[in-house]
C-alpha positions in Angstrom: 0.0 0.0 0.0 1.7 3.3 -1.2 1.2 6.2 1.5 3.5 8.9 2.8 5.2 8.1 5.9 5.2 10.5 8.8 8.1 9.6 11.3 8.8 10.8 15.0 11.2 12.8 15.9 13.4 10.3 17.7 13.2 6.7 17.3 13.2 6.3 20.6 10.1 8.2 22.0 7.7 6.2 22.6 4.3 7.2 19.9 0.8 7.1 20.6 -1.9 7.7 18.1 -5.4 8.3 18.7 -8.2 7.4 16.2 -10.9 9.9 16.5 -10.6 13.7 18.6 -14.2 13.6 20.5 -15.0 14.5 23.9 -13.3 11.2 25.4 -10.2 11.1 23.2 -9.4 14.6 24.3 -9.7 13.6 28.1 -7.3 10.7 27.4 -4.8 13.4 26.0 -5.7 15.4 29.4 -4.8 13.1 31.2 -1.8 11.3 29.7 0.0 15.3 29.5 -1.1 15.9 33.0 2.0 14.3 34.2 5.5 14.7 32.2 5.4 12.2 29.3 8.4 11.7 27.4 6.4 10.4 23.9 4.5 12.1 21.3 0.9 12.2 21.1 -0.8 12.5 17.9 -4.4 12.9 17.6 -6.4 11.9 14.0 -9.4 13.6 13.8 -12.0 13.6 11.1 -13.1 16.5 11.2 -11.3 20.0 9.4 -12.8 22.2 12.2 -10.5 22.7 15.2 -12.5 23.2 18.8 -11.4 25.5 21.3 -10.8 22.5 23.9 -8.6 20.8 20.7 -6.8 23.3 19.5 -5.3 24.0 23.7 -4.2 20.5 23.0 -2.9 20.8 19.9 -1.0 23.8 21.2 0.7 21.0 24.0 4.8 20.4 22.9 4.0 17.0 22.7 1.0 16.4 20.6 0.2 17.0 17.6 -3.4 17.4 15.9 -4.0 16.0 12.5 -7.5 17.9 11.3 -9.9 16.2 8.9 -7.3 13.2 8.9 -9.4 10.2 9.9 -7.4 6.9 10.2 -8.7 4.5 7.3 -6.4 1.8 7.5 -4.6 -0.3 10.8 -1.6 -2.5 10.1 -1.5 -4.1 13.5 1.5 -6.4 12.4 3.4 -3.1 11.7 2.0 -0.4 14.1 1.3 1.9 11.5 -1.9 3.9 10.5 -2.5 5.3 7.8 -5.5 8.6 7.3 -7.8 9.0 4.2 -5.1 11.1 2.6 -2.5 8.9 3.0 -0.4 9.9 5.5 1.1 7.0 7.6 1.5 7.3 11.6 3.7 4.5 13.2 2.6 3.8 16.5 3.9 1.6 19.9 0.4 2.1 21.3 -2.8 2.9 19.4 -5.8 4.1 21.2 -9.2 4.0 18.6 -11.6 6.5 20.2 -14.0 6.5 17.1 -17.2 6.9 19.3 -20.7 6.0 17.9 -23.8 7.4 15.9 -27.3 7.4 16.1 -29.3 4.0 15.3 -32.0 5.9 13.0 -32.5 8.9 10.8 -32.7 12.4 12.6 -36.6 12.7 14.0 -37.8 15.7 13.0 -37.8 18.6 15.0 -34.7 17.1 17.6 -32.9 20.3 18.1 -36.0 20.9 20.2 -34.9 17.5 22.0 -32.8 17.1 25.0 -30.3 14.3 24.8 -29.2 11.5 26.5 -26.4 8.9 25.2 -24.0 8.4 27.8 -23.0 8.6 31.3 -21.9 12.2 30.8 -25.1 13.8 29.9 -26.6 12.7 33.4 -25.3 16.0 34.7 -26.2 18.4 31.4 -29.8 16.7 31.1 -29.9 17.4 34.9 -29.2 21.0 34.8 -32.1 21.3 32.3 -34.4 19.9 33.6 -33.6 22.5 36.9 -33.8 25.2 34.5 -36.8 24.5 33.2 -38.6 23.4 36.3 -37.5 27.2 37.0 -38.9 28.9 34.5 -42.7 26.5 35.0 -42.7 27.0 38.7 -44.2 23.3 39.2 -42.7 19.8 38.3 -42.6 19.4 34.6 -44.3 16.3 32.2 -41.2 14.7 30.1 -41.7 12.2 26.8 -39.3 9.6 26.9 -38.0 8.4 24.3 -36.0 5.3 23.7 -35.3 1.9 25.0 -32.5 0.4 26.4 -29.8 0.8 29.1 -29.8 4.5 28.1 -33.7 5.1 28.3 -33.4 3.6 31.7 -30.5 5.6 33.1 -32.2 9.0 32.1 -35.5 8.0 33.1 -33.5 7.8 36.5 -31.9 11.1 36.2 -35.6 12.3 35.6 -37.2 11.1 38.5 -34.0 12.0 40.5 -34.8 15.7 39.0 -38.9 15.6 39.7 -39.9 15.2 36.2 -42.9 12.8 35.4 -41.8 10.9 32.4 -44.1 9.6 30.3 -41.9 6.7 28.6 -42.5 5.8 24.7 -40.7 2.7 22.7 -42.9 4.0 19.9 -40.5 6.4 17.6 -42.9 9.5 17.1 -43.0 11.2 13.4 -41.9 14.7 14.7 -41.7 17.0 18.0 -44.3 19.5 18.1 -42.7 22.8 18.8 -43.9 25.6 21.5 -45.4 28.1 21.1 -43.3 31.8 19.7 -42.2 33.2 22.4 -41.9 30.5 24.3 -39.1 29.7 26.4 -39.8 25.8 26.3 -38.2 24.4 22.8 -40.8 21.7 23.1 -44.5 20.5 23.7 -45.0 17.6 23.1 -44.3 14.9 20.3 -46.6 13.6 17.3 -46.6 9.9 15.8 -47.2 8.7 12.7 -50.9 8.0 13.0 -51.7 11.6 13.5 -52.2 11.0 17.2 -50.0 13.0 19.8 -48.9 13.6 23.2 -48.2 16.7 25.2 -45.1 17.4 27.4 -42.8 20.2 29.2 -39.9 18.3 28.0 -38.7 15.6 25.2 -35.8 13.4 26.3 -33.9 11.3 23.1 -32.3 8.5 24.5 -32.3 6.0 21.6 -30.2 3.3 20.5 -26.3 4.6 19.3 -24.4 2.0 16.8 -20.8 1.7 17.7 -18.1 3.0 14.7 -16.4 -0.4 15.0 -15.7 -0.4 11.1 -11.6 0.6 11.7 -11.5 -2.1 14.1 -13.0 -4.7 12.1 -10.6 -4.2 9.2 -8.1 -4.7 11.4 -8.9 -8.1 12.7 -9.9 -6.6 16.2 -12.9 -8.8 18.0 -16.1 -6.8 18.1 -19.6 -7.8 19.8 -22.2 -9.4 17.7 -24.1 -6.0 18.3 -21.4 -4.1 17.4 -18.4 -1.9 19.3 -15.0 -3.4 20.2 -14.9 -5.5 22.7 -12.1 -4.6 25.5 -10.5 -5.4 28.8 -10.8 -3.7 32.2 -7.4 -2.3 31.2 -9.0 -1.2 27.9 -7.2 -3.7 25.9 -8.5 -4.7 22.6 -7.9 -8.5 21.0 -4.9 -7.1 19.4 -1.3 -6.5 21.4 -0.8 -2.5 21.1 -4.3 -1.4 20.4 -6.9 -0.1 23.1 -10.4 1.0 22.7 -11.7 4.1 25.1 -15.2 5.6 25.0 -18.5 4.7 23.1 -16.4 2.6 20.4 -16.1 0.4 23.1 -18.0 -2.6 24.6 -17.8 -4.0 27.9 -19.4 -7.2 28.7 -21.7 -6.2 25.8 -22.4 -2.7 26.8 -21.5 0.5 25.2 -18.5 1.9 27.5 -20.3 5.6 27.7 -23.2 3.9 29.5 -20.8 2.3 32.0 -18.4 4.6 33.1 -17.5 8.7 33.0 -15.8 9.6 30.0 -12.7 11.5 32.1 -12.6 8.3 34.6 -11.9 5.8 31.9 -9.3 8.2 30.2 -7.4 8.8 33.6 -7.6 4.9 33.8 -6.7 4.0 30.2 -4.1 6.6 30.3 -2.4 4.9 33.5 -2.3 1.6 31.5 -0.8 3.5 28.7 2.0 4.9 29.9 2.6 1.3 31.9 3.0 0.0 28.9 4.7 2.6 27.2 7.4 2.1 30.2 7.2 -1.5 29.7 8.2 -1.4 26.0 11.0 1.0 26.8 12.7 -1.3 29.1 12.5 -4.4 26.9 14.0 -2.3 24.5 16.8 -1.5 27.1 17.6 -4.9 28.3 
C-alpha cells in the first residue's frame, strides 16, 4: 500500500496515536500530558474544524493534531496507521476512540430535544431539567424516548430531578414545537398515526451504533451487536491497540453507559503509559 510516511522525531520516544478527537479522546490526551510524558501524542481527527478545547491540545509540545485526517487503514503487524489522505503514523500504542452514531434517521424537530447517550449527559440533562422546572414554577411532564440501558438511566436522572416521564418505545414522526415566544423548545411529540402527546420536555435516548468499522478491518474482535470489545485495562484482542469511550464494549455494553468519559481516560491513560514504560525497558535490556 503506497502512503506517505510521517516519522517521529526520535526513534526512541515512545508514539501514541489516537483514532478519532471527540470529547473522550481529548480527556485521554488530558490526562496522559497531566504528568510529564516523554512520547508524542498525535491525535487523528475527522473533522477539518479545530474546537477551542482541541486546538489547547494541539498547542501542547508533545502532541500533535491532524485535522480532517481520519485513520482509514490499521496494520496491527506493523503499528502503523495510515489517514484517508495517505499519511502513515507508526505507533507503539494505538488508542481508537471513534465513538458512535445514532441507530435511525434524525426525528424531526430534535434540536428541540434534550439528549441522553452516555453517562456524561446525566449531569447536562440534569441542569435542564432544573432550569426548566424554573422557568414552569411546578414539576414538569417529560416524553421519553427510547429503549435500552440509556432510556433507563435517564428515566433515572428524571425522577431523581422531579420530572414525570411519560416513557414511549414507539418512535414518534416529529416533536411538536412551542409556542413563539416561548421559552420551552418543546411540547409535546406527534406519531405517525396523527395521534400525539403533550409534554414540558422531550428526552432522546435512543439506540447509538458503535463506529467499530476501523477495528473490524483490522482483525480486532467486536460484539455481535457491534463496538470493540475490551478489557478492564481497555485492551482490545490485538497486542498495542486499546479502545476508550463509546467505540467500546464491555461485557456487551457501550463503554459511555458504563463509566465517565474523564474516569476511563485517567484509567486507560495509566495503562498507557505502563505499557509505554514496559516497551521501553525491553528495548533497554
Amino acid at each position: 500500500m503506497s502512503a506517505t510516511s510521517v516519522t517521529p522525531d526520535s526513534q526512541t520516544r515512545p508514539r501514541i496515536v489516537i483514532a478519532g478527537a471527540g470529547p473522550t479522546a481529548q480527556d485521554l490526551v488530558r490526562q496522559l500530558t497531566r504528568t510529564p510524558f516523554a512520547g508524542g501524542i498525535t491525535v487523528l481527527s475527522n473533522r477539518d474544524e479545530a474546537p477551542a478545547g482541541l486546538l489547547e491540545l494541539a498547542a501542547l509540545p508533545q502532541v500533535s493534531v491532524r485535522f480532517g485526517q481520519p485513520a482509514s487503514y490499521i496494520d496491527p503487524d506493523g503499528r502503523y496507521v495510515i489517514t484517508a489522505d495517505g499519511l502513515e503514523f507508526s505507533y507503539d500504542q494505538l488508542v481508537i476512540a471513534t465513538g458512535s452514531s445514532p441507530a435511525h434517521a434524525p426525528l424531526e424537530g430534535s434540536g428541540r430535544c434534550l439528549s441522553y447517550a452516555t453517562i456524561d449527559d446525566a449531569h447536562r440533562l440534569g441542569d435542564a431539567v432544573k432550569d426548566i422546572t424554573r422557568v414552569l414554577g411546578r414539576r414538569p411532564v417529560g416524553i421519553l424516548v427510547g429503549t435500552g440501558t440509556a432510556a433507563g438511566q435517564a428515566e433515572a436522572v428524571l425522577r431523581a430531578r422531579g420530572v414525570r416521564p411519560v416513557r414511549t418505545t414507539l418512535r414518534p414522526a416529529a416533536v411538536v414545537p412551542n409556542l413563539a415566544g416561548s421559552m420551552l423548545p418543546a411540547a409535546g411529540i406527534v406519531f405517525e398515526d396523527g395521534s400525539s402527546v403533550n409534554c414540558d420536555l422531550v428526552v432522546l435516548a435512543e439506540e447509538r451504533i458503535a463506529r467499530d468499522a476501523l477495528a473490524v478491518s483490522a482483525g480486532l474482535r467486536t460484539a455481535s451487536s457491534g463496538g470493540i470489545v475490551i478489557g478492564k485495562d481497555f485492551r482490545t484482542s490485538v497486542p498495542g491497540i486499546w479502545a476508550i469511550g463509546d467505540a467500546a464494549v464491555f461485557d456487551g455494553v457501550r463503554l459511555g453507559l458504563l463509566v465517565a468519559s474523564a474516569s476511563a481516560a485517567s484509567v486507560c491513560a495509566s495503562q498507557l503509559r505502563q505499557a509505554t514504560m514496559a516497551d521501553a525497558l525491553s528495548e533497554a535490556a
